[in-house]
Structures are given as C-alpha cells and as structure tokens.
C-alpha positions in Angstrom: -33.0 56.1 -5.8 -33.7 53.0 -7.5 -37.0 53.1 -8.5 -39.1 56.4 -9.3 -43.2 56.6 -9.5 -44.8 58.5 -12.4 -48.8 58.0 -11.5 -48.8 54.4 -11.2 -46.7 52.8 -13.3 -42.9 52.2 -11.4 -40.0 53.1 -14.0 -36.3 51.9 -13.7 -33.8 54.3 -13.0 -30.5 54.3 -14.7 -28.9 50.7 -13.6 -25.5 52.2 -12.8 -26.9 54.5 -9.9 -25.4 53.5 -6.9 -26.7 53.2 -3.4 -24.8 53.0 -0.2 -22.9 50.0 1.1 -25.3 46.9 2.5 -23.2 46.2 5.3 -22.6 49.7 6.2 -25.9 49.5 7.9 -27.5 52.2 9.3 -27.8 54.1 13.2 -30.5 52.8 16.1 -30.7 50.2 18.1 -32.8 48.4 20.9 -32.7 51.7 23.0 -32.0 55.0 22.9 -33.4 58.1 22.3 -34.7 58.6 18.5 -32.1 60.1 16.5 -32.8 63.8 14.9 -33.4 64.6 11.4 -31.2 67.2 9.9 -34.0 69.4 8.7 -36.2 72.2 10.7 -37.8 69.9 13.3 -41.0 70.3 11.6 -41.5 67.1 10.5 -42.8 63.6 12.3 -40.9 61.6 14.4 -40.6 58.0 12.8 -39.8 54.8 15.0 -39.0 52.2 12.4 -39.6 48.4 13.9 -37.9 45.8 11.3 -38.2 42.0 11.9 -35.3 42.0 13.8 -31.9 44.1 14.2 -28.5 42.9 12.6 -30.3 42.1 9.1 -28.5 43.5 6.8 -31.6 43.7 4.2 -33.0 45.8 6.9 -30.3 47.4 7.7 -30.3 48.7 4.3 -34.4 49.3 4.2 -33.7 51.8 7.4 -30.9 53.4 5.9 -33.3 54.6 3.4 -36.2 55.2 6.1 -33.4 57.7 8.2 -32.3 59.7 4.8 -36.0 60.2 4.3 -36.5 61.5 7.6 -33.8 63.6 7.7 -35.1 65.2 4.4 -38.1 66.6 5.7 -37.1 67.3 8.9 -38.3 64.7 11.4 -37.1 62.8 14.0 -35.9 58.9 13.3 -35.0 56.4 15.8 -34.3 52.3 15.3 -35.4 49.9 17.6 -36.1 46.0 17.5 -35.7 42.4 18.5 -32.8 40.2 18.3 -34.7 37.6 16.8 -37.6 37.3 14.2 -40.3 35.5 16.4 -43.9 36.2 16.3 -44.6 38.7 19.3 -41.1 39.7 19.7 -41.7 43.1 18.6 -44.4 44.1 21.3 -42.1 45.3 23.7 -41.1 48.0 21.2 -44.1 48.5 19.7 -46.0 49.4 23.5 -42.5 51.7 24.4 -42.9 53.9 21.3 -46.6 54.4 22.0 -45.0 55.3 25.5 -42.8 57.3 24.5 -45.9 59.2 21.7 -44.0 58.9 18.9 -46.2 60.3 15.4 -45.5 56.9 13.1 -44.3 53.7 13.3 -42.8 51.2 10.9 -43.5 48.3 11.0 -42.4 44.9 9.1 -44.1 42.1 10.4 -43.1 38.8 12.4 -46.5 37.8 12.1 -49.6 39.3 10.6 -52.0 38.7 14.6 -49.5 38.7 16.9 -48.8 42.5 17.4 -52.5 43.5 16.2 -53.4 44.3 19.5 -50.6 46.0 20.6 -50.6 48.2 17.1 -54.2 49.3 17.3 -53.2 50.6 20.7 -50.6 52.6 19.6 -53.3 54.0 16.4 -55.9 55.3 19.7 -53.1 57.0 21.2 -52.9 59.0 17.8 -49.7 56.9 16.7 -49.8 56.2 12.8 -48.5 52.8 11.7 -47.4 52.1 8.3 -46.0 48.3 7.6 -43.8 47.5 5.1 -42.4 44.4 3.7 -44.1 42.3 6.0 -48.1 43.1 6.2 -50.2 42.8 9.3 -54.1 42.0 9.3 -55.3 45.0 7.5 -57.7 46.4 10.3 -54.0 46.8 12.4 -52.2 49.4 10.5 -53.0 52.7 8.2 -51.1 51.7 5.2 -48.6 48.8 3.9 -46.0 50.1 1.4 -45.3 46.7 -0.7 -42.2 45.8 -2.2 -43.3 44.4 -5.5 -47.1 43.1 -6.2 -47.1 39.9 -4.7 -48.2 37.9 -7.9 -45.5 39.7 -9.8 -42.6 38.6 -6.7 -44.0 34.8 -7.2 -44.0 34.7 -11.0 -40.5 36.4 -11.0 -38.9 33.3 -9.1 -40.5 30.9 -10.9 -39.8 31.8 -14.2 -36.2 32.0 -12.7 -36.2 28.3 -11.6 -37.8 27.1 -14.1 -35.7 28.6 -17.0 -32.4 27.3 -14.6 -33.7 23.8 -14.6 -34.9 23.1 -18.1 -38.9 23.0 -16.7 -38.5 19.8 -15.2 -37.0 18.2 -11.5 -37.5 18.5 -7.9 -37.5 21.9 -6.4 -37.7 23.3 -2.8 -38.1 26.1 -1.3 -36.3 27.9 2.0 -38.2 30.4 3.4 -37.6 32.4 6.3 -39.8 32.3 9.6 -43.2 29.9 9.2 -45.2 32.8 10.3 -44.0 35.5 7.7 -46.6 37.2 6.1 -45.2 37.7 2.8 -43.0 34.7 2.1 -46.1 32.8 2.9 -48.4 34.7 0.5 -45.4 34.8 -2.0 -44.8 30.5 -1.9 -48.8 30.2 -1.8 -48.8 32.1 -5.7 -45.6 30.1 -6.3 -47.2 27.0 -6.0 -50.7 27.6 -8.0 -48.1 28.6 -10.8 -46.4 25.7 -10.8 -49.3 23.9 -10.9 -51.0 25.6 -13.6 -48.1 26.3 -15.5 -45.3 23.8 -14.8 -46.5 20.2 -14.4 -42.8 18.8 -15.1 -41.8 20.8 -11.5 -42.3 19.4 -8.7 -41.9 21.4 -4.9 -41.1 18.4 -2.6 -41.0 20.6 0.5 -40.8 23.9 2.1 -38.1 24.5 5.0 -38.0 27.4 7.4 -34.5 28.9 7.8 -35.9 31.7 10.3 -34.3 34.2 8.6 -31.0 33.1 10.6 -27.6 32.4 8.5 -26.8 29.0 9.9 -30.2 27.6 10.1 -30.3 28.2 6.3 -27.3 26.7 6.2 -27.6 24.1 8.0 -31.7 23.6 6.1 -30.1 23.6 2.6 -27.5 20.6 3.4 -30.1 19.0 4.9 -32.5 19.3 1.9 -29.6 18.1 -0.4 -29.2 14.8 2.0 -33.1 14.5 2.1 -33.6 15.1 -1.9 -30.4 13.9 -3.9 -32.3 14.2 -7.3 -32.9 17.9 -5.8 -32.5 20.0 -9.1 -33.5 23.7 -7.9 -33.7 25.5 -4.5 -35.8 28.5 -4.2 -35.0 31.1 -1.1 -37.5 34.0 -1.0 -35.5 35.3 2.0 -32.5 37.5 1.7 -30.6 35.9 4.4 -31.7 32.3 3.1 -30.2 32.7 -0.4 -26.9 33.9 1.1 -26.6 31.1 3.2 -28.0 28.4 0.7 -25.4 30.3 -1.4 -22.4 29.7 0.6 -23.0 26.0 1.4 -23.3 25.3 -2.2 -20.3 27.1 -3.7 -18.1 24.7 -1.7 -20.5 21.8 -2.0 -20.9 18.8 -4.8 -23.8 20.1 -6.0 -22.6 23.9 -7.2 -23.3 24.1 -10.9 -25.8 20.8 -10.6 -28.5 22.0 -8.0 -29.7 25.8 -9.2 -30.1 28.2 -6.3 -32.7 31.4 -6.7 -34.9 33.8 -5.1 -34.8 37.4 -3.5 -31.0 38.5 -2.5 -28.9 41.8 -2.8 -26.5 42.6 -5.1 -23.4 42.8 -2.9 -24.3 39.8 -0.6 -24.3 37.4 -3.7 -21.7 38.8 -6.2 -19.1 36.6 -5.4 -21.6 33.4 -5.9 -22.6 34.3 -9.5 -19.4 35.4 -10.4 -18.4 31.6 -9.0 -21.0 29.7 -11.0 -23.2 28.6 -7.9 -25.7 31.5 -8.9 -27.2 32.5 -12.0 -29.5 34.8 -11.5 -31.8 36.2 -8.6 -34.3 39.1 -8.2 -35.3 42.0 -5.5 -36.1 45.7 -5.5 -33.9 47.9 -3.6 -34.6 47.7 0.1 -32.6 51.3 0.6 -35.8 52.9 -1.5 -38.7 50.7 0.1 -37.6 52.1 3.5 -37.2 55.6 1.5 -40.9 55.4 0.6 -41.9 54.4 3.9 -40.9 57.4 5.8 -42.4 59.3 3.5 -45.7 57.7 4.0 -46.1 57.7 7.1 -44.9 61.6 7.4 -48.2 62.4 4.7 -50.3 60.8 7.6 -48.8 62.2 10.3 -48.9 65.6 8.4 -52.7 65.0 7.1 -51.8 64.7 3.5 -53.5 61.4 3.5 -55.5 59.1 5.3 -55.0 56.0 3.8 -57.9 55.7 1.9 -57.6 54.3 -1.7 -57.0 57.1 -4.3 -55.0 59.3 -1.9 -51.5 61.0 -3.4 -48.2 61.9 -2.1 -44.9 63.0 -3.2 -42.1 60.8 -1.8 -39.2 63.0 -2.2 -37.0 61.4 -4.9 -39.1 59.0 -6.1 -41.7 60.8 -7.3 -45.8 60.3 -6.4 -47.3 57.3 -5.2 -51.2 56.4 -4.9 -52.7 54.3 -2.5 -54.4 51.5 -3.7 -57.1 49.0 -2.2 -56.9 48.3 1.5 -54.5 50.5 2.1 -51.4 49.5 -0.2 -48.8 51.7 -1.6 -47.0 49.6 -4.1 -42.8 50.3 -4.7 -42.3 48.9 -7.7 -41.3 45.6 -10.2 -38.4 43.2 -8.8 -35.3 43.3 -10.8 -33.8 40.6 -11.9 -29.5 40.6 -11.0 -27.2 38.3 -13.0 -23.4 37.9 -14.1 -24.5 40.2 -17.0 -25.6 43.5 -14.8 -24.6 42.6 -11.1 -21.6 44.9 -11.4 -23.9 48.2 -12.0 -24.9 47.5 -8.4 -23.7 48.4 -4.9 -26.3 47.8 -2.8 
C-alpha cells in the first residue's frame, strides 16, 4: 500500500511499490448479490456506494475496499448510479438497508440529498462510513478523507502557480456543482490566491460533471472564452484526463498549463508529451483500503466514531479518528516526468 499510518503522522512508502492496474477495475455492479470475502465469514458485510459506476478513480478506490474485505473475512458487494447527480444514489442506499447489510460506503453526490435516506439505514443498525466525498456530518459515523482539505488546495496552487511564473488568468474545472469536496477544496483555493497570489487571477469555475466529454468539451470552451488563459486547474480525476487530451492536440499544449488531482496511468502519456507537468493525488486503491477497514472496527465495536478512537487498518498501519468524525489517509503526492514511471496505478 501506498501510504502507511504510524500514530498520526502519514509516511510515504517506497515510490516503486506498485499497485494494480487503474483500468482493470474491480467486481460489482448495479445489482447482484454482494460478493464474498475469502476469509472465515466472520467479518461485516460492506456495500460500497461510489459517485457513480464506470469511474475508473473509483474503480480503483473499490478495488482497494474488496481486497480489504476479503482480508478479514467479510462480505463485499458494489453497487451504484450511472451518473453522478445529487440523489441518484438513494435507490441503492434504501436497497442495502433492505437487504441489512452491516456498513456502507459512501462517496457523496451531494452532502443533503441522501441524509435522509442514510440516517435510515444508521436506525436499522447499518453503519455508514463516507469517503472522498463527505455528507452533512449528523448523516454518517465516520468520513475517511483523502488528504486534509487545506493541504489538497495548497498542493494545486503551488502547482499552478510555480507552472505559470505567479501571474495570468487561471480557471478551474471541477466535477459536479454539488460535490462536496471539490467545492470545499476550490473555496481554500481561492482564499490562497487571494492572500498569497495577487498576480493570479481565477476568471471562472466550469463544471465538467465528472463526465469525459463534458470536460472536454468545458476546456475548449474555456480556451475560446479566455484566450489569455494561462493555467487550468481540474480537481477532478476524470476532468484532468479530459482537459489533458483536448490540449495535447490543441494550439495551446505547452502555452496553457494544465493541473490538479489525476492518476498516474491515466496521464502518463500527457507529461511524457509536454501538455502536463506535474499533478498531485493519493492513491485511491488505499483510501478505499482504509475504508473497509473502518467501517469493519464499527461494525465489530472497535470504535464508535468518536474522536480519539484507534484501529488497525491492515497494511497500513493505525489510524485515529479525529474531530467530527474524520479519519485522515494521508499527504497528496505530487507525480511528474521525474517519478511518474515508479507508478502503476
């Protein structure tokens, strides 16, 4: 795994550890039966509920989520929505209550929407852990958070800003206008800018909806809207990529600098082309990892949530809950043409 905790400080692993294929992906779907852990059976049967099937990011976060699972012996099923829209994951969310399994998963369309639905599930004795994505907190038991939030924002500015000498027109394409954390994460990014950066200037923020051709189809349009556009900024794994791919072919590869959050394997061929430079995330493979194992120390009565509880997380070590409920995974890591080859994820 990626990252390991020791207390609760997260430490870098060696950089040539390899994880699994992104595209691979991992088993589920929208229905089925859950699929069974390899272990005793004694374990807790996790449903995990990402924005929306067919993501690869997510597709990688479950892959972690199911070897979790398997390892201590619990049962793991996949289900979700097509697309990422705010109460598309109700459905899902009211079937697994249904169907009483012990934990769900849960990354967030949006942070009200499924509240309802959610605390439903918690009275029939369900456990809900979100990651990624937060809901309101009175909705779940725990978040397991990527990176802080203030450390996600600072990371892509100082990106941008070191790509564009400090000074030009920016924008940023973000995924759905709802999401919880790109919203929280482009909030920080501005008051950095602003108290940091006055030769930057963000002249808008466009929704791709974490759908390939409406990034696509966004970044041209920003390009057309802005042509003194110096820097685009895509918090959004599936954004990047596609903001990626319409630049490496474009006028403006090598004039207009594209970061943000992306995978290794999804953008290796754009920095070794020259449209990208460099980009950050954590590994999704061990943020779904850690969230199995959460919501199994719940399920189990290892923890309740509350701030100052432990756990042990298989490979990756102990984790402590923090305030209002938030296990944190670790620092975003920064991928360029000078490490992106240590990576297969």
């Amino acid at each position: 795994m990626w990252f390991q905790k020791n207390k609760k400080v997260g430490a870098l692993v060696a950089l040539a550890a390899s994880a699994a294929l992104l595209l691979t992906g991992c088993s589920g779907g929208n229905a089925g039966s859950p699929d069974s852990g390899s272990g005793d059976g004694s374990g807790a049967s996790v449903t995990f509920l990402p924005k929306n099937l067919g993501n690869p990011y997510f597709d990688t976060s479950s892959k972690g989520g199911k070897a979790a699972v398997e390892e201590f012996g619990g049962t793991f099923n996949e289900v979700g929505p097509s697309e990422a829209t705010p109460d598309a994951q109700v459905s899902f969310i009211n079937t697994a209550t249904q169907q009483g399994v012990d934990a769900l998963a849960v990354s967030a369309n949006d942070p009200q929407a499924i509240c309802d639905a959610l605390n439903e599930a918690r009275d029939n004795d369900v456990k809900v852990v979100t990651f990624d994505s937060d809901t309101n907190t009175d909705c779940r038991d725990l978040f397991i958070n990527q990176a802080d939030a203030t450390g996600i924002a600072q990371v892509q500015v100082d990106m941008i800003a070191e790509q564009i000498g400090d000074e030009g027109q920016i924008a940023v394409l973000s995924a759905a206008a709802n999401a919880t954390n790109q919203n929280a994460w482009i909030d920080l990014m501005k008051d950095e800018l602003e108290a940091n950066h006055p030769g930057i200037e963000l002249v808008e923020v466009v929704y791709g909806d974490d759908d390939d051709q409406t990034s696509f189809d966004k970044t041209a349009a920003l390009l057309q809207t802005y042509p003194e556009l110096k820097g685009i900024v895509s918090p959004t794994t599936v954004g990047i990529a596609a903001a990626a791919r319409y630049l490496s072919t474009s006028d403006a590869k090598g004039k207009v600098a594209l970061t943000g959050l992306g995978t290794p394997n999804q953008m290796r061929e754009y920095v070794e082309d020259g449209t990208v430079t460099e980009f950050a995330l954590w590994n999704p493979e061990d943020l779904g990892y850690l969230t199995a194992f959460a919501a199994q120390a719940l399920v189990s009565g290892e923890i309740t949530g509350a701030e100052g509880d432990t756990f042990s997380a298989g490979e990756l070590g102990e984790y402590t809950v923090e305030a209002d409920g938030v296990v944190l995974l670790g620092d975003p890591f920064r991928f360029n043409a000078d490490n992106i080859g240590d990576f297969d994820f």
